[in-house]
C-alpha positions as CSV (number, residue, x, y, z in Angstrom):
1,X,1.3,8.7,-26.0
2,X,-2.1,8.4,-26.1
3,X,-1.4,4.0,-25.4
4,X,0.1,5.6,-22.2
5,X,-2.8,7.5,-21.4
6,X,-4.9,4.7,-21.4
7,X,-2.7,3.1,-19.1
8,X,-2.8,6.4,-16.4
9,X,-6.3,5.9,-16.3
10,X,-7.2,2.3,-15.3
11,X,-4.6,3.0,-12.8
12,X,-6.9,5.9,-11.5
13,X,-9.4,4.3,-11.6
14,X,-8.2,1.6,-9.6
15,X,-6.8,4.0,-7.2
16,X,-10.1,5.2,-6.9
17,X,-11.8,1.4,-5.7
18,X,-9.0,1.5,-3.6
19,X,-9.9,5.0,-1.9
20,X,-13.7,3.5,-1.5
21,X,-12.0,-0.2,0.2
22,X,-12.7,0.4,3.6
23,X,-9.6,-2.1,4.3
24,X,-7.7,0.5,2.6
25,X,-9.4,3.6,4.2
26,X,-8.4,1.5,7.5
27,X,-4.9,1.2,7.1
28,X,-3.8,4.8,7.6
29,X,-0.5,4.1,5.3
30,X,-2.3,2.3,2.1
31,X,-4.4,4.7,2.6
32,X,-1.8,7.8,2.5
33,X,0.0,6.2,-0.7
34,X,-3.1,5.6,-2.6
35,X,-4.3,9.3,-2.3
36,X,-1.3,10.6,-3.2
37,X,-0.9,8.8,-6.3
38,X,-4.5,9.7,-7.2
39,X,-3.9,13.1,-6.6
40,X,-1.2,13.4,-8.6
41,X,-2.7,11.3,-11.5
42,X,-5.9,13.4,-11.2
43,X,-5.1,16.5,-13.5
44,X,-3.9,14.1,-16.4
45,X,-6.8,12.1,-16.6
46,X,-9.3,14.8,-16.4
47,X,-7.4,16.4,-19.3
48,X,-7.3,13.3,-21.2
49,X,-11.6,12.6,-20.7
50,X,-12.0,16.3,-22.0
51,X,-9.4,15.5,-24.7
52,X,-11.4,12.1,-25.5
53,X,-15.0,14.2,-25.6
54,X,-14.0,16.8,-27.3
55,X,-12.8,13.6,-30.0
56,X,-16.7,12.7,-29.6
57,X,-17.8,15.8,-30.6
58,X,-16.2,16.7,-33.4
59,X,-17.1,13.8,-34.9
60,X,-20.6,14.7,-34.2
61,X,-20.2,18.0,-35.4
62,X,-18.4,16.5,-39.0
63,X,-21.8,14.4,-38.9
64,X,-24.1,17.4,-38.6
65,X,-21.8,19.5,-41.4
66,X,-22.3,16.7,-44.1
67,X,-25.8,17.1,-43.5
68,X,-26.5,20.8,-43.5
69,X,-27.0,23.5,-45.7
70,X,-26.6,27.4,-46.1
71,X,-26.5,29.3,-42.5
72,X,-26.7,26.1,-40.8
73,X,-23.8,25.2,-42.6
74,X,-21.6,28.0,-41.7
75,X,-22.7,27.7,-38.1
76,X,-22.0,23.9,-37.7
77,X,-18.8,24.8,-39.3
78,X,-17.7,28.0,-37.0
79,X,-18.2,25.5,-34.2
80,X,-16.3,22.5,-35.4
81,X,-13.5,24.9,-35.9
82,X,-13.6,25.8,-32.4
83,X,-13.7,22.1,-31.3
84,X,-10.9,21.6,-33.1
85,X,-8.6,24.6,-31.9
86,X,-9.5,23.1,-28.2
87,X,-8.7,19.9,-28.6
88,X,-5.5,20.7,-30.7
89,X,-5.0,22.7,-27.2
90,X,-5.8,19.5,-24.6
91,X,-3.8,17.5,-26.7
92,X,-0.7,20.1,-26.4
93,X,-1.2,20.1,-22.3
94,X,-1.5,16.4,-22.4
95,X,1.9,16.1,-24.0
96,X,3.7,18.7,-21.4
97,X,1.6,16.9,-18.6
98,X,3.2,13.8,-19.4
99,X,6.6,15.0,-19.4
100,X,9.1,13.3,-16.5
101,X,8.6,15.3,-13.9
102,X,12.0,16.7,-11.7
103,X,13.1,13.4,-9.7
104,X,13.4,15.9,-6.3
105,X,10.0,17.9,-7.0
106,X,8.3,16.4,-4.5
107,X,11.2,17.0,-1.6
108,X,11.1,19.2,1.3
109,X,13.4,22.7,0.5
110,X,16.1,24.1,2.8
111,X,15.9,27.7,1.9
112,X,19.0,30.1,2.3
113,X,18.2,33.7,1.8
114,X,21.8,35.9,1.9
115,X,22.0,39.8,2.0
116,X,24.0,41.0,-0.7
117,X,24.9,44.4,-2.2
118,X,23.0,47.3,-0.5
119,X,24.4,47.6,3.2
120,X,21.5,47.7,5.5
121,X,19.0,47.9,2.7
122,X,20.1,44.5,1.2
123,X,19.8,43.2,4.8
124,X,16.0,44.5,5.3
125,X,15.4,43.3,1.9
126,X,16.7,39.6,2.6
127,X,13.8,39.8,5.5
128,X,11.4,40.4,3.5
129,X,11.7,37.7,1.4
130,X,12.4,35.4,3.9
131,X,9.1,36.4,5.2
132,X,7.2,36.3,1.9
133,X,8.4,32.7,1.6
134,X,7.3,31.8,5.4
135,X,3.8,33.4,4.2
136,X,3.8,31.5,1.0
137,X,4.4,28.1,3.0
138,X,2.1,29.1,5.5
139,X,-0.8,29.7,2.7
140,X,0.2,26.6,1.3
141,X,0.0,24.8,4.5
142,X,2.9,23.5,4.9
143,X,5.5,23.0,7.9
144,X,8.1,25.9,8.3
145,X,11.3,26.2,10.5
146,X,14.0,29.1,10.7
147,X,17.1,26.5,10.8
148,X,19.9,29.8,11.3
149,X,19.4,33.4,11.1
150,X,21.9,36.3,11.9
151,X,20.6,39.9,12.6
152,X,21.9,42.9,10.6
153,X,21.6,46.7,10.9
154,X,17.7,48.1,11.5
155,X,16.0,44.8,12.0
156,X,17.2,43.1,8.6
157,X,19.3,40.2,8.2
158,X,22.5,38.8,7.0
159,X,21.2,35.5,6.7
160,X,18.5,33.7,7.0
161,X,18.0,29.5,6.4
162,X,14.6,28.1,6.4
163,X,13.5,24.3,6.1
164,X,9.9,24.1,4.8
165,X,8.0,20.5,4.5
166,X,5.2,20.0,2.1
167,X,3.4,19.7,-0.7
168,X,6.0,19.3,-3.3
169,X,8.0,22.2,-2.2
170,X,10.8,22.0,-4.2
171,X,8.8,21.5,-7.3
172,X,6.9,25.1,-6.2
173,X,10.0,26.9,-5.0
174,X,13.3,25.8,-7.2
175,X,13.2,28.4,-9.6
176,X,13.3,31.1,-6.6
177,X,17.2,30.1,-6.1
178,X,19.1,33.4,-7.5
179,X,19.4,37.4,-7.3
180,X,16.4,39.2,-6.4
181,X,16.7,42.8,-6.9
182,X,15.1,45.6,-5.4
183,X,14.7,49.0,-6.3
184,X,13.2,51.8,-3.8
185,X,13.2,54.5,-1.7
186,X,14.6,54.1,1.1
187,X,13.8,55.3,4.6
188,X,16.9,56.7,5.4
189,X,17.1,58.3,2.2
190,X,16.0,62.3,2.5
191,X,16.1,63.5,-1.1
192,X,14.0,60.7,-2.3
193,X,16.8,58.5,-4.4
194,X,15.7,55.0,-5.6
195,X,18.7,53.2,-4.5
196,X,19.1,49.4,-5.9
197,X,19.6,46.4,-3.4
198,X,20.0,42.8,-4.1
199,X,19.7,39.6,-2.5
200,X,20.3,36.2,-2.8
201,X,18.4,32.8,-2.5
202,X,19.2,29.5,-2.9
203,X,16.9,26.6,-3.2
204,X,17.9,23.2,-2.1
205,X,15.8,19.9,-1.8
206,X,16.2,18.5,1.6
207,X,18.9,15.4,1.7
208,X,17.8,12.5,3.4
209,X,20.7,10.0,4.7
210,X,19.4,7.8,2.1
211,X,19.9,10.6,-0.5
212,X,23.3,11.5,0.7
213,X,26.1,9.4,2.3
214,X,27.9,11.2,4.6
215,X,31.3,9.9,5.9
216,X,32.3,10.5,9.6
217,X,35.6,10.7,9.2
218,X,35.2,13.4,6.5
219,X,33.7,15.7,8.9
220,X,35.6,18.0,11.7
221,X,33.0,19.0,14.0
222,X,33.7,22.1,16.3
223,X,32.0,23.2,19.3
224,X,32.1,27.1,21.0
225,X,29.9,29.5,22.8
226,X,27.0,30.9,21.3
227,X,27.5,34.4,20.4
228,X,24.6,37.6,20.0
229,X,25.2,40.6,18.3
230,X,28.2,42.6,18.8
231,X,29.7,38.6,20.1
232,X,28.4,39.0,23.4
233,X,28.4,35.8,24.7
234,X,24.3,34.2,25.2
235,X,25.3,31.1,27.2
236,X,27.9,29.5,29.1
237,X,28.2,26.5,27.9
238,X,29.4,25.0,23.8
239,X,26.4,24.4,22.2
240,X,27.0,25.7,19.1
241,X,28.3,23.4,16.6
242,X,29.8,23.8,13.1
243,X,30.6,21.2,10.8
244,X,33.3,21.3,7.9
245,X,33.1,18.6,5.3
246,X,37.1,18.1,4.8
247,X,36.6,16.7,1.3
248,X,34.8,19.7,-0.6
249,X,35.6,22.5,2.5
250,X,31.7,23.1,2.6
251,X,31.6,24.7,6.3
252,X,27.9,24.8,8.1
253,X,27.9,26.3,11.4
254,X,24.0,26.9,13.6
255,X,23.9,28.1,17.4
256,X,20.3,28.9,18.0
257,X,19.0,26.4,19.9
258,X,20.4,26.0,23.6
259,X,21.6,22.2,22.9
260,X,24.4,21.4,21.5
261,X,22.8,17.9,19.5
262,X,19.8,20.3,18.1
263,X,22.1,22.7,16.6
264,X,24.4,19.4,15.2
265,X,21.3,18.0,13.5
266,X,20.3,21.6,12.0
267,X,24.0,21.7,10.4
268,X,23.7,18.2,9.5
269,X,20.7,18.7,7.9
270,X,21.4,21.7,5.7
271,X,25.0,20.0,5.3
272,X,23.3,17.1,3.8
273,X,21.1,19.6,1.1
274,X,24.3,21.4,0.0
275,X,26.0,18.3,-1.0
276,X,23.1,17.1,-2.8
277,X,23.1,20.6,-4.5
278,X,26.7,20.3,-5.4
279,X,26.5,16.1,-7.1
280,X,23.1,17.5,-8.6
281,X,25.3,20.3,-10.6
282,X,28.4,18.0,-11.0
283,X,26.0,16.1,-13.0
284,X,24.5,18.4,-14.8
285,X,27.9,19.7,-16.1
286,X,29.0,16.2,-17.0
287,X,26.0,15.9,-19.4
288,X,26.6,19.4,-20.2
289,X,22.7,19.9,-20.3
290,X,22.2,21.6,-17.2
291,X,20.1,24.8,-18.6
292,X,18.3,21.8,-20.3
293,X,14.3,21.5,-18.3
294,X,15.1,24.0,-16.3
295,X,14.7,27.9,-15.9
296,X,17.6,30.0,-15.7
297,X,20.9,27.9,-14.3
298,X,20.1,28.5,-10.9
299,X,23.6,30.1,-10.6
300,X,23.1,33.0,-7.5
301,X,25.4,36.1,-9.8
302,X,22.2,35.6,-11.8
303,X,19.4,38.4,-11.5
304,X,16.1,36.5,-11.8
305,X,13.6,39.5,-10.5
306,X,12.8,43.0,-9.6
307,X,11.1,44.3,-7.0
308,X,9.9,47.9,-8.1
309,X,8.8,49.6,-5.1
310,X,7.3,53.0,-6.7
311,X,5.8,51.6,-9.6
312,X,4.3,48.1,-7.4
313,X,6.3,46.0,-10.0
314,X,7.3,42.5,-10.1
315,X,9.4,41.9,-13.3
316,X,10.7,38.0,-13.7
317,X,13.5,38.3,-16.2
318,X,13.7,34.5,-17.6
319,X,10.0,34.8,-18.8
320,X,9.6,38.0,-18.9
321,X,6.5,37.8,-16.3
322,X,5.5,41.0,-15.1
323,X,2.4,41.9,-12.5
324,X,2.2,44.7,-10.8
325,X,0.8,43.7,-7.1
326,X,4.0,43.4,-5.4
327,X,2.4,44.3,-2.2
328,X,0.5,41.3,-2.6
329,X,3.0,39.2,-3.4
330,X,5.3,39.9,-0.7
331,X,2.5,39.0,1.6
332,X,2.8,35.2,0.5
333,X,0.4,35.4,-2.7
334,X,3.3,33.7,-5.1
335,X,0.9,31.4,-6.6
336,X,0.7,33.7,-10.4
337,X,4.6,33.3,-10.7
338,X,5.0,29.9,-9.1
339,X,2.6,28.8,-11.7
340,X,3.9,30.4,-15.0
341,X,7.6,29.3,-13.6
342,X,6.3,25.8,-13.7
343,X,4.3,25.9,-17.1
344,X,7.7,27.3,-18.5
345,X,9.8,24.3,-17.3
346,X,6.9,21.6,-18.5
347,X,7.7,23.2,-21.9
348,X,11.3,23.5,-21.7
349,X,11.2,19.9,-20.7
350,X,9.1,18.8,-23.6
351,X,10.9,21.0,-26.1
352,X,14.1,19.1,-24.5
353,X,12.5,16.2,-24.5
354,X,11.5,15.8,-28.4
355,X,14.9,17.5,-29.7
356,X,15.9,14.0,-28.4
357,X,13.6,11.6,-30.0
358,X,10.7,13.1,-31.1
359,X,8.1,12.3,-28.3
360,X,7.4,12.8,-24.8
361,X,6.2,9.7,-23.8
């Protein structure tokens, strides 16, 4: 590991000589890569220097306890011990930080946010999370856009399909994909029952052509009239298109842009993620390791959280996560649970990882 380590380092800093060439901060591409490998380099290498001086230290502090005597004694002692718990504790987060990371963590997500059981409850429900994550993108700074959305009931939605470009998206959002329950009061209820609600979400990394091959001839492409609610009619010409892929059945269909070849990309598009999503979990059945590195399976009958209305609650049921600012969180401030999703699939990784030959790197 620690051979590897090295390794990571004179790579940072020769990504750092490079960020100081100005022929390098010249050429607006070099220059792109180079940061981006830096940045993602940066957390283990700062780990590893405080791992390495912490090493300096104790041996310091093992110098200092041969030498002493009586209270000094104890001191130096009660402070090598606690150099030794921390860097017993960098080594630990150097191990998960060096375990492979998801190959499609740093993708772009397509987002599909479904109402489920709940009526027109479940339907305002599935808005508010689409918004949460639309304020959670937009926090993060990265690039949003509503791909479909249908209406439903008292200004909810049936469905909702979002593409957000970024910052490692996928690696932040992939463990959102499954039921999100909620539990409140709601406004139509007038003898105060907490009624239950549920949505669901799936996560998908965006499909490049290069990811996914799409035959022509597998596709039957369909063209009609865009339709509102009730099916009134919007325009008066076919410019909504959907798209069934023959082979697997999948069926995409968008109509909310006025162009016919805008709402055929946007169905392409999405098309494209779902069959990546589908080989991704034929793959993981064939290896038969698909809860292995990751939280949960992903699979959308499963309940992943609660939203507790009365009580502010957020309960995550895979790790047991609970905070109690839902408010907060349904404004966009998913950063607390993103983060201890993560840290859990590092260590399920690792735990993975060394079941299979002892190490993680």
């Amino acid at each position: 590991m620690f051979d590897k380590l090295d390794q990571l380092e004179a790579r940072f800093r020769d990504l750092e000589a490079q960020l100081a060439d100005p022929d390098v901060v010249s050429d607006g591409q070099r220059y792109t890569v180079a940061a981006k490998q830096h940045a993602e380099l940066a957390e283990v290498v700062a780990a590893y220097r405080a791992w390495r001086d912490t090493g300096g230290d104790v041996d310091a502090a093992l110098e200092m306890l041969a030498e002493s005597e009586g209270d000094d004694k104890a001191m130096v002692k009660a402070e090598l011990d606690e150099l030794t718990q921390r860097r017993g504790e960098l080594e630990d987060r150097l191990r998960l930080l060096l375990v492979p990371k998801d190959p499609h963590d740093d993708k772009d997500v397509i987002v599909e946010i479904r109402a489920a059981a709940g009526g027109d409850e479940a339907g305002l429900f599935a808005a508010e999370l689409r918004d949460m994550y639309l304020r959670y993108a937009q926090r993060q700074g990265w690039r949003t856009n509503v791909l479909s959305a249908s209406a439903s009931g008292i200004g909810g939605v049936k469905e909702a399909i979002l593409e957000i470009a970024g910052g490692d998206a996928y690696a932040h959002l992939k463990h959102e994909s499954g039921v999100h329950r909620v539990q409140r009061v709601p406004a139509t209820e007038s003898q105060g029952r907490i009624h239950t609600s549920t949505a669901s979400v799936a996560v998908l990394p965006a499909a490049e052509e290069v990811d996914v091959e799409v035959n022509t001839n597998d596709l039957r492409i369909d063209v009609y009239r865009s339709s509102g609610p009730g099916g009134q009619s919007v325009n008066t010409t076919d410019s909504a298109v959907r798209i069934t892929h023959v082979p697997t059945g999948l069926v995409v269909a968008c109509q909310d842009e006025k162009s016919q070849h805008q709402n055929r990309d946007k169905a392409m598009r999405i098309l494209r993620s779902r069959l990546l999503q589908a080989e991704q979990e034929r793959q993981a059945r064939a290896r038969a390791d698909d809860r292995a590195g990751q939280i949960g399976t992903g699979d959308r009958s499963e309940k992943i959280r609660t939203y507790n209305f009365p009580q502010s609650r957020i309960t995550d049921h895979r790790i047991g996560l609970t905070v109690h600012n839902l408010a907060d969180v349904l404004g966009g401030e998913l950063d607390a649970v993103v983060a201890a999703l993560r840290q859990t699939e590092r260590e399920h990784r690792l735990a993975a990882l060394e079941d299979g030959d002892g190490h993680p790197a």
